[in-house]
DRENLUM-703357 format. One record per residue (C-alpha): residue in three letters; x, y, z. Coordinates in pm, 1 decimal. Example, Ala and Ser with C-alpha at 12.3 -4.5 7.8 and 13.67 -1.06 7.14 Angstrom:
% residues 2
 residuo       c1       c2       c3
     ALA   1230.0   -450.0    780.0
     SER   1367.0   -106.0    714.0
This chain:
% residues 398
 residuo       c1       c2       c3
     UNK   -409.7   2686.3   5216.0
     UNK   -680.6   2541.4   5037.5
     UNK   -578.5   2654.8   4672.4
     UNK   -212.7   2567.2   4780.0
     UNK   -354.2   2213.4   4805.0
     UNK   -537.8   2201.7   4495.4
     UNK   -250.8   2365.2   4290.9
     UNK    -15.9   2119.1   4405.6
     UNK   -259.3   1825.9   4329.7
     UNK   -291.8   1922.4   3977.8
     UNK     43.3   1922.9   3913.1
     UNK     77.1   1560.7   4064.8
     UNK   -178.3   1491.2   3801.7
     UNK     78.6   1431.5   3570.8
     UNK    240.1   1160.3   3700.0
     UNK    -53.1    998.8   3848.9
     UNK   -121.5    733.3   3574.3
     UNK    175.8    560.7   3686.0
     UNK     41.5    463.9   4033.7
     UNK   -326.0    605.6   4074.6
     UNK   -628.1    576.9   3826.5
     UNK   -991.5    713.0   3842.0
     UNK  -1274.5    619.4   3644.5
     UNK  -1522.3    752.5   3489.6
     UNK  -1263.0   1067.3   3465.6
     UNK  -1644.2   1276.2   3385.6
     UNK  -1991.6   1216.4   3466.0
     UNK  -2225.0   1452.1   3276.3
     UNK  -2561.6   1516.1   3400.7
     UNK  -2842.0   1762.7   3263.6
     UNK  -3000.5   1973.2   3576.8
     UNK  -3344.6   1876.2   3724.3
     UNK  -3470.4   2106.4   3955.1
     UNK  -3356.7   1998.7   4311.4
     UNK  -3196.9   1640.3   4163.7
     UNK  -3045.2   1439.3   4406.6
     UNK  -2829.1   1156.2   4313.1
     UNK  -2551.7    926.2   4398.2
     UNK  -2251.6    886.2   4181.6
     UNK  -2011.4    601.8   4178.5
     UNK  -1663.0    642.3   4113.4
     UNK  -1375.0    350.5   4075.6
     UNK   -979.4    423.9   4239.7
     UNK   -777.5    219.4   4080.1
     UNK   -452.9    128.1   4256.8
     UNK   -225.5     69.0   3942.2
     UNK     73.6     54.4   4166.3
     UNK     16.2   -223.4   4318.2
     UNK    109.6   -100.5   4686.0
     UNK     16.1     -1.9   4995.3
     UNK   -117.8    356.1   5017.2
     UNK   -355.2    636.0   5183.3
     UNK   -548.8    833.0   4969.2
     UNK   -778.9   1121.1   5116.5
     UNK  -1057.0   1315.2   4888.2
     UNK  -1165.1   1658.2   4773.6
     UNK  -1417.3   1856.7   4671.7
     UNK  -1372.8   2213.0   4477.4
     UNK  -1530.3   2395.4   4227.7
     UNK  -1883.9   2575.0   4122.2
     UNK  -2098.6   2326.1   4258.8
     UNK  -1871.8   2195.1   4535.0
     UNK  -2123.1   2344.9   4770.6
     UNK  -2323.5   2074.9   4666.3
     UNK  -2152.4   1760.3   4701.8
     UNK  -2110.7   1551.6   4963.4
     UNK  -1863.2   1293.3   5075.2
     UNK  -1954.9   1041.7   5275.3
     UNK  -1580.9    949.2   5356.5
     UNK  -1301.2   1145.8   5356.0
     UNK   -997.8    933.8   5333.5
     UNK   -909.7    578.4   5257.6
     UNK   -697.6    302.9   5257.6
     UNK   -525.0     35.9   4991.1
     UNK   -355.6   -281.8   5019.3
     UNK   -136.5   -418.7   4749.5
     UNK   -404.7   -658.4   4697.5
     UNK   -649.7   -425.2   4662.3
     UNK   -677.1   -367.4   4243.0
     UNK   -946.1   -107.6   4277.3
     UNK  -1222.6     26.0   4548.5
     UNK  -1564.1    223.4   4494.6
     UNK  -1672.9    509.3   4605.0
     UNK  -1983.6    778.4   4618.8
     UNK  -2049.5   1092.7   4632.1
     UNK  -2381.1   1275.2   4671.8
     UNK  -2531.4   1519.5   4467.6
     UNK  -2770.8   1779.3   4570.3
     UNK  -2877.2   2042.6   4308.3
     UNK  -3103.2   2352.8   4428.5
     UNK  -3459.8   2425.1   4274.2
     UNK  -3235.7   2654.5   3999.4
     UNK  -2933.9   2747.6   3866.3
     UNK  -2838.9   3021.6   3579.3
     UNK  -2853.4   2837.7   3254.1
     UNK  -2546.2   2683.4   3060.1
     UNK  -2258.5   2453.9   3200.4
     UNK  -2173.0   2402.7   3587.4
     UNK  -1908.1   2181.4   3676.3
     UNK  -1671.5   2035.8   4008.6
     UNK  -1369.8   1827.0   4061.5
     UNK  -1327.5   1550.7   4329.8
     UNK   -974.0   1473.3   4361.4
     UNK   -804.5   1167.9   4538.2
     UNK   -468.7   1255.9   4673.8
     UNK   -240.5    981.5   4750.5
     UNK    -52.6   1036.5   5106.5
     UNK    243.5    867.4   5296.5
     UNK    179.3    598.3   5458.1
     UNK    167.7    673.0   5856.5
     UNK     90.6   1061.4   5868.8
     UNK   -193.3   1248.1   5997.6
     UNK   -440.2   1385.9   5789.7
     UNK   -470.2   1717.6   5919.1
     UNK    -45.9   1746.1   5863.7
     UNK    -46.5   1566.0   5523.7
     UNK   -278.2   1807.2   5341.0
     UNK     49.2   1952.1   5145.1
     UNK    174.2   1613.7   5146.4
     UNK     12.8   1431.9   4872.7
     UNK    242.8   1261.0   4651.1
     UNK      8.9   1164.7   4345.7
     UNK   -317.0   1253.8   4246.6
     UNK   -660.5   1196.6   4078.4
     UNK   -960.4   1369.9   3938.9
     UNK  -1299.6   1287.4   3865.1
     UNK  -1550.1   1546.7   3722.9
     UNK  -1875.2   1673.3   3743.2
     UNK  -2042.7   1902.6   3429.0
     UNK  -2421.8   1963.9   3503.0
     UNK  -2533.8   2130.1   3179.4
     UNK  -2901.4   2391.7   3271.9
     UNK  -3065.3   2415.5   2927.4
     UNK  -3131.4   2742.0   2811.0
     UNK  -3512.7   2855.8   2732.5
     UNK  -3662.8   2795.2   2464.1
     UNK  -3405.0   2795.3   2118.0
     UNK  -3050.6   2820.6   2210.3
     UNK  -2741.6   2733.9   2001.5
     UNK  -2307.4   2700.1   2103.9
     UNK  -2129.4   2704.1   1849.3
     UNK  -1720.1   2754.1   1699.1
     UNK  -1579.8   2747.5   1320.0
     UNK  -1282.5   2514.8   1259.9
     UNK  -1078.8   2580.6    971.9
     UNK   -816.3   2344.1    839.9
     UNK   -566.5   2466.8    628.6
     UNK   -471.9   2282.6    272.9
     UNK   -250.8   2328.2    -24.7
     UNK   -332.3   2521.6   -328.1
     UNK   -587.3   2391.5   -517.1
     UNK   -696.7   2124.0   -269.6
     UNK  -1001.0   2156.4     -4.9
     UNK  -1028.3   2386.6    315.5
     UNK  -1224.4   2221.2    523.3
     UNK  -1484.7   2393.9    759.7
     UNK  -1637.4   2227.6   1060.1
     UNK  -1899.0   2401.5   1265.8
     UNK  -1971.2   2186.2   1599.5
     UNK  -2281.8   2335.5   1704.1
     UNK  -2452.3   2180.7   2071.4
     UNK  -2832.7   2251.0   2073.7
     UNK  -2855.9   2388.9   2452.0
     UNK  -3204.2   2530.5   2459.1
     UNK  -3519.5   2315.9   2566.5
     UNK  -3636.5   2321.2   2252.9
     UNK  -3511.9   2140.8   1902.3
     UNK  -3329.4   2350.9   1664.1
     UNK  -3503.4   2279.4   1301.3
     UNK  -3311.9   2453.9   1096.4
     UNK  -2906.7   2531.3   1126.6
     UNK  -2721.1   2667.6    827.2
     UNK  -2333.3   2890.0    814.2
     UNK  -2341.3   3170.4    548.6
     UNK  -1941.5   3189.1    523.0
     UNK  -1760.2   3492.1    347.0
     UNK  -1385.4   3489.8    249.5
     UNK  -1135.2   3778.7    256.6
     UNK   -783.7   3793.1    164.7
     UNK   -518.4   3944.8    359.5
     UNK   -599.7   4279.3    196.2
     UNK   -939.4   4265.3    308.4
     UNK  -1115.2   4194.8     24.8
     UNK  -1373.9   3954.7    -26.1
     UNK  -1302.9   3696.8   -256.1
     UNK  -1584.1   3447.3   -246.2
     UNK  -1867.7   3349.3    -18.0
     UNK  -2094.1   3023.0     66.6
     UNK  -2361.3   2872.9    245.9
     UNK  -2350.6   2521.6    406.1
     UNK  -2644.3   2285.6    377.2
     UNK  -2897.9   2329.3    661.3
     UNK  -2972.0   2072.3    943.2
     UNK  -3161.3   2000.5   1236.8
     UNK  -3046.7   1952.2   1596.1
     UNK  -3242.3   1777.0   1886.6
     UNK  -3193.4   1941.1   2283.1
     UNK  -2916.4   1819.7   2450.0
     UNK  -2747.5   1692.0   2098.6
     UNK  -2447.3   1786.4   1958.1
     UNK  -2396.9   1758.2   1556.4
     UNK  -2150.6   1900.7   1350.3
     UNK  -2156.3   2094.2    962.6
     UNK  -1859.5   1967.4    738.5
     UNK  -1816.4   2182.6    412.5
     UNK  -1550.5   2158.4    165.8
     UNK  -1408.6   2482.0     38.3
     UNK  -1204.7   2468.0   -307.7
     UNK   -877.2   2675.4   -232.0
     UNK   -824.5   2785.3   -574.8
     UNK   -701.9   3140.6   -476.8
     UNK   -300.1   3226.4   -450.6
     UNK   -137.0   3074.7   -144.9
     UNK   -138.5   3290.9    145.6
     UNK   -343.3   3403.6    504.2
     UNK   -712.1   3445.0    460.2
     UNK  -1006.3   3539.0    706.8
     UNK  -1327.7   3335.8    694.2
     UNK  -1646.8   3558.9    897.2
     UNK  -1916.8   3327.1    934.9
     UNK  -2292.6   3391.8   1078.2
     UNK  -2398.2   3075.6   1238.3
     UNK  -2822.0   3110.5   1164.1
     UNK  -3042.1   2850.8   1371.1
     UNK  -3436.2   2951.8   1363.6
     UNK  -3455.4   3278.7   1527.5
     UNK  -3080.9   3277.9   1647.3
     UNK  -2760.7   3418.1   1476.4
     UNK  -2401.6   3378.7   1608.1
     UNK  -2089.4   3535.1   1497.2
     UNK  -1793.3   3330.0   1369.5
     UNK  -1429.1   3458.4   1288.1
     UNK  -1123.6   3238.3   1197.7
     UNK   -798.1   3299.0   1038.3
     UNK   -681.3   3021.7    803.2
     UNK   -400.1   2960.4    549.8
     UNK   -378.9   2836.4    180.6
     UNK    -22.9   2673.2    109.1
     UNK    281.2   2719.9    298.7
     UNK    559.2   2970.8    347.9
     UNK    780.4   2781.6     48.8
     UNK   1129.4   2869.4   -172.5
     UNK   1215.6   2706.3   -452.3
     UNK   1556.6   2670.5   -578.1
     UNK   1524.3   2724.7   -994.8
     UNK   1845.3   2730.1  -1123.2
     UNK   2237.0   2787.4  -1070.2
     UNK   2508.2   2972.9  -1254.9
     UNK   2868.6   2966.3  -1266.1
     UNK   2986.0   3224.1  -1501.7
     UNK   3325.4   3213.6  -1610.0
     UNK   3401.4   2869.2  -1396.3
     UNK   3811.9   2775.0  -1400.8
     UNK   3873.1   2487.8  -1204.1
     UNK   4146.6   2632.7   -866.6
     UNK   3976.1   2941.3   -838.2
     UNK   3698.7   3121.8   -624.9
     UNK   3382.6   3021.1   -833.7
     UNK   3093.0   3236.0   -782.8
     UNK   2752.7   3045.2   -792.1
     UNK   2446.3   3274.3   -867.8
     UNK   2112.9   3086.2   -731.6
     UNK   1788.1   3176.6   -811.0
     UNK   1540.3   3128.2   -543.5
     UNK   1142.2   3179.9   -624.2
     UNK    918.2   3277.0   -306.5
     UNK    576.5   3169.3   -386.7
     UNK    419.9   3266.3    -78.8
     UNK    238.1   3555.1    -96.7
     UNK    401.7   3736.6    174.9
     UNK    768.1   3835.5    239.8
     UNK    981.3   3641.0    345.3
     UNK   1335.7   3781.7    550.0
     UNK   1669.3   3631.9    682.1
     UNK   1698.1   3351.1    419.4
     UNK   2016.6   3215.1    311.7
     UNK   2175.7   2911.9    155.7
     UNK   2405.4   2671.7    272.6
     UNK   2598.6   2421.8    -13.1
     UNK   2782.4   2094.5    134.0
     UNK   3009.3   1973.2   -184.9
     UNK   3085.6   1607.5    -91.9
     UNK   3371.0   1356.8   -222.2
     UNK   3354.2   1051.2   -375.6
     UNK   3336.8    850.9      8.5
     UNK   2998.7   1092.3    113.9
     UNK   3232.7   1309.1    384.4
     UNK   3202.6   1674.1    318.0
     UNK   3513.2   1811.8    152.4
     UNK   3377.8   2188.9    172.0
     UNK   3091.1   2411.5    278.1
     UNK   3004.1   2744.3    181.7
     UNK   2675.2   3015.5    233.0
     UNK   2551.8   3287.4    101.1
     UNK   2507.6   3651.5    256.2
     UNK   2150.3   3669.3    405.4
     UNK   1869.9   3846.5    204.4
     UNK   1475.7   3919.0    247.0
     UNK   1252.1   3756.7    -86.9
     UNK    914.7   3984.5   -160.9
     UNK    628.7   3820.7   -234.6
     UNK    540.1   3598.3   -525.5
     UNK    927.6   3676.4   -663.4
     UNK   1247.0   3574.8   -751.0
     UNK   1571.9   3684.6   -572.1
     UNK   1956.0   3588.9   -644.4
     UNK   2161.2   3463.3   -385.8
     UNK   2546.5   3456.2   -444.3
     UNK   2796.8   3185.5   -282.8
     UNK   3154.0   3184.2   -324.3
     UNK   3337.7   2784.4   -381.0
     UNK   3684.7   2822.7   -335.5
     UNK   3829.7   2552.4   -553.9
     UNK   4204.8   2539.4   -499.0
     UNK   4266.7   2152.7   -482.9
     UNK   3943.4   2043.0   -601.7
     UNK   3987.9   1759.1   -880.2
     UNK   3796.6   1728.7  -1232.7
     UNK   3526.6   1471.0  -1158.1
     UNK   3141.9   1465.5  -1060.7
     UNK   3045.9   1551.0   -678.1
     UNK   2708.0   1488.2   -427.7
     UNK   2611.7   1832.5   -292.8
     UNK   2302.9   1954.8   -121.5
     UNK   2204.2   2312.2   -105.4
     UNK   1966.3   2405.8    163.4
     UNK   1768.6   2719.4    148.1
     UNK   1725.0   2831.3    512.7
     UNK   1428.8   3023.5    664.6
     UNK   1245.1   3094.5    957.4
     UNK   1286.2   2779.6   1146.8
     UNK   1262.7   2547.3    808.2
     UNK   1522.6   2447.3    568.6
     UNK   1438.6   2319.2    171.1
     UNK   1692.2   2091.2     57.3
     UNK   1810.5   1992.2   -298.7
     UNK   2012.4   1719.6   -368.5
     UNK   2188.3   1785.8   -689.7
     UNK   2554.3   1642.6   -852.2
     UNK   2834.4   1951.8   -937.7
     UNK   3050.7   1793.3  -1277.0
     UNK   3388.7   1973.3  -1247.5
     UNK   3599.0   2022.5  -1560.3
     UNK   3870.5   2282.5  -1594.9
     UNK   3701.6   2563.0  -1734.0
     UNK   3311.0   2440.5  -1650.4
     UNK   3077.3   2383.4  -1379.7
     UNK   2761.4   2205.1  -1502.0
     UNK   2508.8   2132.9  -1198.8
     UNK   2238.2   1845.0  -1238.8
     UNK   1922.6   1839.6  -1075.7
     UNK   1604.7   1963.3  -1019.4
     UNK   1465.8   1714.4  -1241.8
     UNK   1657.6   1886.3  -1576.1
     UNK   2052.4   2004.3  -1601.5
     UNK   2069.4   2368.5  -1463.3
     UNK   2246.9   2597.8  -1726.5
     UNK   2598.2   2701.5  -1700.1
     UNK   2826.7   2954.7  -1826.5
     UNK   3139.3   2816.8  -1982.1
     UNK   3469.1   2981.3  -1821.2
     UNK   3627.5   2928.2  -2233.1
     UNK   3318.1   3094.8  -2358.2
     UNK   3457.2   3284.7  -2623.3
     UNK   3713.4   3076.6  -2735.2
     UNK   3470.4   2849.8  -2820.3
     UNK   3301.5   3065.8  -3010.0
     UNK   3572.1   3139.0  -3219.1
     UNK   3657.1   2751.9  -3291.7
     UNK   3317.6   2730.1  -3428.0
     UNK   3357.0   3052.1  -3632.8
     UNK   3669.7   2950.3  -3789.4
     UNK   3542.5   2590.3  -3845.7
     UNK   3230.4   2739.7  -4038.3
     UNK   3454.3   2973.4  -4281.4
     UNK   3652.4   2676.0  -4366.6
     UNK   3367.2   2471.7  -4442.8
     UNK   3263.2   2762.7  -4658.3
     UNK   3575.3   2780.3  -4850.1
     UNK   3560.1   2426.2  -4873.5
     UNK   3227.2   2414.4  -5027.3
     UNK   3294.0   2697.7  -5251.0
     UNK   3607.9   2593.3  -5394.2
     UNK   3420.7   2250.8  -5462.7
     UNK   3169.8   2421.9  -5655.3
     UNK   3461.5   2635.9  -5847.5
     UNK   3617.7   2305.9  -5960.4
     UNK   3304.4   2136.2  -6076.1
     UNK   3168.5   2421.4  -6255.2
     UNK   3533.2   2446.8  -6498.7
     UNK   3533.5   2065.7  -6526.8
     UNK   3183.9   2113.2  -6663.9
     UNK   3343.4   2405.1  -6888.1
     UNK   3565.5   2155.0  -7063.8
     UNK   3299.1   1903.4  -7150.9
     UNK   3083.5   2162.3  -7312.3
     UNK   3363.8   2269.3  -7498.7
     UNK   3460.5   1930.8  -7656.8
């Protein structure tokens, strides 16, 4: 019945800020052998109302605490009460962190106590952590990675908590770097520090991520004097990203089925499966006038993959249209704004920062124009020459 209580009090925790408030929400003491001590603790009626509140004790050291009252009551009136709670430690306990909860339940108004205990409506917690240093040189420790782009800094924290009795003089990480094949790519050591008992400091060191984007594995040994702890963390360089490079349309005639060839790039370092893209081709008011995707396809890494989409352009004018092509996957989407110009046998897409190249749908006749227009500018030239050379004929001659 008891842990029924408790359970249900913690989830009344959530909603307790609305009506019920505790401060301090932690009082942290370091153990003396056989301490005893009185703690004061503030219920705050944030309500405003009328209400019963009864209180708790669980936990490690709940054994020894002691309440001097076990329930209580508000008025409206009443913005806040104090309250105590005794503390009595034995001569020793094992070494490292010891903690309890007092809780404050909020009942309704007019029941029993002994038939509200599942009753409680909202309710509060106020904690006790009772750290037991450890003897002589002792270090806690974790490694906190923080991913970054390409080129830009990882940065490594290492909050380290000198729990011994005694200082800690000298506190240094030697950090080694593997890639997701295992293999180590680089290594470091942080600058050294000190930290006092009781204290709590933290290394910062800034790692240059200029390695390929991807998952890596920093394995760190955490040295303090005499001591040595083992650090592991996974960390990332970049994210998953596709890039759209360029579009197609080979042999484009406005009224037909157009197929658009896209070139997406993966430059993640992994592969990357179930990506598509979606086009929206919009008119000249911004509503969509069509919308077409591509078959679904899997990118390796670090490599370029074509995707083909199919425009059906029966009724679509000559003129310059909005469209956005998203490249979809995983749970992200990269979308490009670009413009599609329509002419009757072309499709020329602009964006991207440049105009992506097209194939022309009257290709070879163009060709041809430019053929023919070249021989007649050689006959042109040459029969120029022809005349100039016999008119110079004459003139010699007379």
């Amino acid at each position: 019945m008891n842990k029924l209580i408790f359970f249900i009090a913690g989830i009344l925790l959530i909603s307790s800020v609305y009506a019920l408030g505790i401060t301090p929400a932690r009082t942290t003491l370091d153990f003396k052998e056989s301490l005893k001590v009185n703690v004061d603790f503030e219920v705050i009626n944030s309500g405003n109302k009328n209400m019963n509140v009864v209180f708790s004790v669980q936990g490690e050291l709940s054994d020894y605490i002691k309440l001097p009252i076990k329930e209580a009551s508000f008025l409206a009136s009443d913005r806040s009460k104090t309250f105590t709670y005794e503390i009595n430690l034995p001569e020793e306990l094992s070494p490292g962190l010891h903690t309890a909860e007092v809780f404050i339940m909020e009942i309704p108004s007019g029941q029993d106590i002994g038939a509200t205990q599942v009753l409680a409506t909202l309710a509060v917690v106020t904690q006790l952590h009772i750290y037991v240093p450890y003897p002589g040189k002792y270090a806690n420790a974790k490694m906190v990675v923080y991913n970054a782009n390409q080129g830009e800094d990882i940065l490594f924290v290492f909050p380290i908590v000198s729990a011994g009795e005694f200082d800690l003089t000298s506190v240094r990480a030697n950090v080694e770097i593997f890639n997701n094949m295992g293999e180590k790519i680089d290594s470091f050591t942080t600058p050294t520090m000190s930290v006092l008992s009781g204290e709590k400091k933290e290394i910062v060191y800034k790692w240059k991520a200029d390695v390929p984007i991807g998952n890596y594995r920093a394995v760190a040994g955490l040295v303090y004097d005499e001591g040595l702890i083992n650090l592991e963390e996974f960390f990332t360089v970049g994210s998953k990203e596709l890039e759209l490079k360029e579009i197609t349309a080979k042999g484009f005639r406005l009224g037909e089925i157009a197929k658009l060839e896209m070139l997406v790039e993966n430059k993640w370092s992994e592969p990357i499966s179930g990506v598509y893209i979606e086009t929206k081709i919009k008119n000249d008011k911004g509503n969509i006038m069509s919308v077409f995707q591509s078959p679904s396809q899997n990118i390796d890494a670090l490599s370029k993959q074509f995707f083909a989409s199919y425009w059906d352009t029966a009724g679509v004018r000559v003129g310059t249209y909005e469209t956005e092509v998203s490249i979809n996957y995983a749970d992200k989407s990269s979308k490009n704004n670009l413009k599609f110009r329509v002419d009757e046998n072309e499709l020329t897409i602009l964006g991207l920062g440049y105009v992506i190249s097209t194939d022309k749908g009257g290709g070879t006749d163009t060709i041809i124009v430019v053929l023919i227009i070249a021989i007649v500018l050689l006959i042109l030239i040459n029969l120029l020459w022809f005349f100039l050379f016999r008119k110079r004929l004459k003139i010699n001659k007379k």
